[in-house]
C-alpha positions in Angstrom: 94.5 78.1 84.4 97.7 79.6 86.1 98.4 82.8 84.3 101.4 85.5 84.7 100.1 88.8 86.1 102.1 92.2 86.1 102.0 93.9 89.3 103.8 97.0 90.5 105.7 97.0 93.3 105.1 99.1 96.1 107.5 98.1 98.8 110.7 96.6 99.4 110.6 93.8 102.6 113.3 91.6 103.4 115.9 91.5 100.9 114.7 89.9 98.1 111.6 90.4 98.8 108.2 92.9 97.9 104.9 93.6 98.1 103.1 94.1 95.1 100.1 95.7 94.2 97.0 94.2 91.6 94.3 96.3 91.7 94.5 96.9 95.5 95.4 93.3 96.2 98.7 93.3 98.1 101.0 90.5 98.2 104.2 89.7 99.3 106.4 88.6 96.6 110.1 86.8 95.5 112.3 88.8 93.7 114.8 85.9 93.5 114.7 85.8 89.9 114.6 89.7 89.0 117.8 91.9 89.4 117.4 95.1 90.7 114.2 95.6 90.7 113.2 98.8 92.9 109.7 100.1 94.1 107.9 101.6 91.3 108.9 98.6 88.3 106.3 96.5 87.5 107.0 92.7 87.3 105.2 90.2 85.7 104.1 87.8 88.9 103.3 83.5 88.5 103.2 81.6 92.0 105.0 84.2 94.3 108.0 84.9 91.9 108.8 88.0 90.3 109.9 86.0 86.4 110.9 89.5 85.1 110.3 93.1 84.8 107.7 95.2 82.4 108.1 98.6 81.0 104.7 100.8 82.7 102.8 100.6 79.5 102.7 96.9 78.4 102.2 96.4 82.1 99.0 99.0 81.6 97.7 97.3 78.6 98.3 94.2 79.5 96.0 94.4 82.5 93.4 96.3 80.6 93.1 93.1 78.2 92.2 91.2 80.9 89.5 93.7 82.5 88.5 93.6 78.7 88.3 89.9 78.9 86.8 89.7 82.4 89.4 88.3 83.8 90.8 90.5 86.3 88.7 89.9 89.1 89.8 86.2 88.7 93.7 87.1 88.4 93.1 89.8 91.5 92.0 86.2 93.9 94.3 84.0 92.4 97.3 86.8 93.5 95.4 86.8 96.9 95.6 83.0 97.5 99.3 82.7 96.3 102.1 81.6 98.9 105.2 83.8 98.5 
């Protein structure tokens, strides 16, 4: 299942680029396709891309519906195992 996960970003790399944080996963991300994102936004991530940013809350919730569902320690190793 390939899912989009919101992440917050925690550090700007090479331009363009960030690492983002999932639930102390860290991953180095795109933000081709995201203007002006800055540290601090979260983003919702799918294969290494930053597809758009995400207010703090819906981020929040979102990620608590899939600890509810059970699926957040399955999101967490699919953001590990992603190629930037």
């Amino acid at each position: 299942m390939c899912l989009a996960i919101p992440a917050r970003i925690e550090e700007m790399t090479t331009p363009g680029n960030a690492i983002v944080n999932l639930g102390g996963v860290r991953k180095e991300i795109s933000l081709a396709l995201v203007d002006d994102a800055v540290v601090g936004d979260y983003v919702i991530v799918h294969v290494g891309y930053a597809l758009q940013k995400l207010d703090q809350e819906e981020a929040e919730r979102t990620l608590q519906m899939f600890a509810e569902m059970g699926q957040l320690d399955e999101l967490r190793s699919e953001l590990a195992g992603d190629a930037a």
